[in-house]
VEXLO-419771 format. One record per residue (C-alpha): residue number from 0; residue in one letter; z negated, y negated, x. Coordinates in Angstrom, 2 decimals. Layout:
// residues N
- i,aa,zz,yy,xx
- NUM,A,Z,Y,X
...
END
This chain:
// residues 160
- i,aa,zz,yy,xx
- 0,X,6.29,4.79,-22.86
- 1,X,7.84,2.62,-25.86
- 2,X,4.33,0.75,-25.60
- 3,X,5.09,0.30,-21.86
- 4,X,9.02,-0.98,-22.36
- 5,X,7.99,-3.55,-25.22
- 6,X,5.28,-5.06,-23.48
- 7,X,7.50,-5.44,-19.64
- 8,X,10.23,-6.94,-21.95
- 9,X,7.38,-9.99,-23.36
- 10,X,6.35,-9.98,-20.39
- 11,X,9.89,-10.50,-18.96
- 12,X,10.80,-12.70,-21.72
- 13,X,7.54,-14.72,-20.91
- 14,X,7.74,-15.46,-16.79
- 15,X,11.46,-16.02,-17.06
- 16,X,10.26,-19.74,-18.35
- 17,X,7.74,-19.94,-15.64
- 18,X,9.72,-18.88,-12.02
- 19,X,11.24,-21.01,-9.33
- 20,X,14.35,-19.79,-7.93
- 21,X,15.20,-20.23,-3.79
- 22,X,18.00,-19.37,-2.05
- 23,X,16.92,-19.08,1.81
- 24,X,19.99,-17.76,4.14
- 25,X,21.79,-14.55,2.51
- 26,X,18.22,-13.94,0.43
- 27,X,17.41,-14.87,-3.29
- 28,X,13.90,-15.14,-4.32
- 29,X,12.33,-15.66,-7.57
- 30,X,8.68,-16.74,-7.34
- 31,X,6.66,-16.39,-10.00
- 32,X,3.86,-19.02,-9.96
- 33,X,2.76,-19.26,-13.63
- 34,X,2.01,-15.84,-14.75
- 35,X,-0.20,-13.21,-12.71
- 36,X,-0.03,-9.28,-12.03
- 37,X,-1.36,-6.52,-10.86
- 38,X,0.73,-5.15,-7.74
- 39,X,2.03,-2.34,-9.18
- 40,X,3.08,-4.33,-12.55
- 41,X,4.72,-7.14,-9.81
- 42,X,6.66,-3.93,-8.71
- 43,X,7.88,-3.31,-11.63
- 44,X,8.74,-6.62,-13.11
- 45,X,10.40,-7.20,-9.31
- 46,X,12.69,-3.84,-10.21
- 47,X,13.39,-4.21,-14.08
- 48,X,15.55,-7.64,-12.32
- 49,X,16.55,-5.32,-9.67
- 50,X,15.01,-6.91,-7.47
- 51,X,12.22,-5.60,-4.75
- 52,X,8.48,-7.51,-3.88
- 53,X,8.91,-9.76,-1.02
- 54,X,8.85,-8.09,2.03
- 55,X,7.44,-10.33,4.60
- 56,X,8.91,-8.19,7.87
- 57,X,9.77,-11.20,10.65
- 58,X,8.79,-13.41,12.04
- 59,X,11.25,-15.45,10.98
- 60,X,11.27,-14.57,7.01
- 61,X,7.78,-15.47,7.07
- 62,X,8.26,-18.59,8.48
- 63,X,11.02,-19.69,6.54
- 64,X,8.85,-19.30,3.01
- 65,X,5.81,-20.97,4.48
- 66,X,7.57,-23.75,5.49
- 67,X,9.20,-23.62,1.93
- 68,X,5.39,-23.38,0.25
- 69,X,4.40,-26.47,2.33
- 70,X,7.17,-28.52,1.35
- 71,X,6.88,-28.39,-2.51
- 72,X,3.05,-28.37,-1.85
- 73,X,2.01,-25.15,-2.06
- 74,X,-0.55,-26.05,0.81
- 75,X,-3.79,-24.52,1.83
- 76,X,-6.11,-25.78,-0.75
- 77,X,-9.96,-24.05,-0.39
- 78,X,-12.02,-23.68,-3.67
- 79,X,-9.39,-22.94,-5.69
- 80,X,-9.16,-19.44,-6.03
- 81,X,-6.40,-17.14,-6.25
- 82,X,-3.90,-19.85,-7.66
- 83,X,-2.23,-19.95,-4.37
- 84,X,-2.14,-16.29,-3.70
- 85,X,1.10,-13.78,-4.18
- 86,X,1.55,-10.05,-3.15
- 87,X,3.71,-8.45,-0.95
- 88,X,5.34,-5.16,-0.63
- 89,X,2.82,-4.10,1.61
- 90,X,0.66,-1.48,0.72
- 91,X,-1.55,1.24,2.35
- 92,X,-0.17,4.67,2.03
- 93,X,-2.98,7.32,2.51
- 94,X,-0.34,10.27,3.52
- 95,X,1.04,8.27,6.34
- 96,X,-2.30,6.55,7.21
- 97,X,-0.84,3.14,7.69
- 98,X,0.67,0.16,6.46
- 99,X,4.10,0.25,4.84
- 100,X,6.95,-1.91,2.52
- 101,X,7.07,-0.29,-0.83
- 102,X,10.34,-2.38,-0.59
- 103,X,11.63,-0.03,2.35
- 104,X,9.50,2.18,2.85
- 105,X,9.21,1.13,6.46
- 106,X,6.21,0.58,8.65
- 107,X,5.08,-2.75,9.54
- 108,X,6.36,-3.57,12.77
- 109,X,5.15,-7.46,12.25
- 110,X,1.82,-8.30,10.98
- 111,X,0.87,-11.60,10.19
- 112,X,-3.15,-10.84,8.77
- 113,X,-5.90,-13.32,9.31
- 114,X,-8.28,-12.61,11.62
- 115,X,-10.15,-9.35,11.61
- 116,X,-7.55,-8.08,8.91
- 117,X,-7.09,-5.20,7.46
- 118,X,-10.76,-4.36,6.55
- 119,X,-10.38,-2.01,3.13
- 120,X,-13.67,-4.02,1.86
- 121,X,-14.99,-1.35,-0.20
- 122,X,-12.71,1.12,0.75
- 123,X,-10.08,0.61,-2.01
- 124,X,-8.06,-2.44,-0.71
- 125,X,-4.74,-0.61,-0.68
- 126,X,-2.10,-3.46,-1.09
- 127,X,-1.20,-6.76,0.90
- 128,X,-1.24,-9.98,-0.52
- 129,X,-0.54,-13.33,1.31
- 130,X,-1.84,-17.11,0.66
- 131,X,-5.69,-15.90,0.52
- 132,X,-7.38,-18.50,2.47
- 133,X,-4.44,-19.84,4.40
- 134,X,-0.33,-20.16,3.61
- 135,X,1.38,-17.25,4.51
- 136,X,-1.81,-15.28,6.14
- 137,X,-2.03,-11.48,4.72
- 138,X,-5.06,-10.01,3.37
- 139,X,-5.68,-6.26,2.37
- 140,X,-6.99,-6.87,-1.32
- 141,X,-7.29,-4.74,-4.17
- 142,X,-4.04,-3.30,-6.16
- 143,X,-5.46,-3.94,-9.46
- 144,X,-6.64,-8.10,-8.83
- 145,X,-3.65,-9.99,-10.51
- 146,X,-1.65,-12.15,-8.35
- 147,X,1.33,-14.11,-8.70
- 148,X,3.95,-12.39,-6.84
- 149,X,7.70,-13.00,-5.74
- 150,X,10.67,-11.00,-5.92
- 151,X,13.61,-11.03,-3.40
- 152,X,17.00,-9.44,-2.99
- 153,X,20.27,-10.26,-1.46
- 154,X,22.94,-12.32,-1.99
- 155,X,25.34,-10.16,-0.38
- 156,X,24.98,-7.76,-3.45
- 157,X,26.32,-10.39,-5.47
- 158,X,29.19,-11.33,-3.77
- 159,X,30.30,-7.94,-3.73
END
């Protein structure tokens, strides 16, 4: 467990250089573009700020960091593997047998996959990652790839 605290807080220490910071509406988000995790790790780094994984849930949310990713040139670039690539909350959860925010725990009520998405390739692609092949397209990938990865939470809380 000590093992586990020491290396979240280099970790920490480490991606705190490397992190853009956006304010979009009553939502702060901290995208981490420099430094790669697994999902579960993303989680975790995402809570340790108290923050949550981005939960891509509207339409409109969606839209608003796409357009965001296009203008500082985060554009669809093929060839270049996963550098443009960041996970969601979204994961698979086997109990319910469908697609749900680890942020929420809610069930997606707005998709945004590329075509013929969700497969589970292999049968273990359990978490939701967006970027892979086009901006703001989902993908079912697996948990354990690492991915850069953006955390969210709102304002509100701080004005409180």
């Amino acid at each position: 467990m000590l093992k586990t605290i020491i290396l979240f807080a280099i970790i920490t220490s480490i991606i705190a250089k490397e992190k853009t910071t956006l304010d979009l509406g009553l939502t702060r988000f901290i995208i981490v573009d420099k430094v790669k995790l697994k999902w579960s790790d993303a989680v975790q780094y995402c809570s340790n700020m108290n923050m949550t994984l981005f939960t891509p849930n509207t339409a409109e949310r969606m839209e608003k960091l796409t357009q965001f990713f296009i203008e500082i040139g985060y554009i669809d670039k093929p060839n270049i593997g996963n550098d443009y690539i960041y996970w969601t909350s979204g994961k698979f959860d086997k109990k319910l047998d469908k697609y749900i925010w680890h942020s929420t725990g809610a069930e997606f009520n707005y998709t945004n996959w590329l075509p013929n998405m969700p497969d589970n390739w292999r049968g273990d692609e359990l978490c939701v990652e967006m970027g892979f092949r086009e901006v703001g397209k989902w993908n079912d990938t697996r948990c354990r790839y690492l991915r850069h990865f953006i955390c969210e939470h709102s304002i509100e809380m701080e004005l409180h």
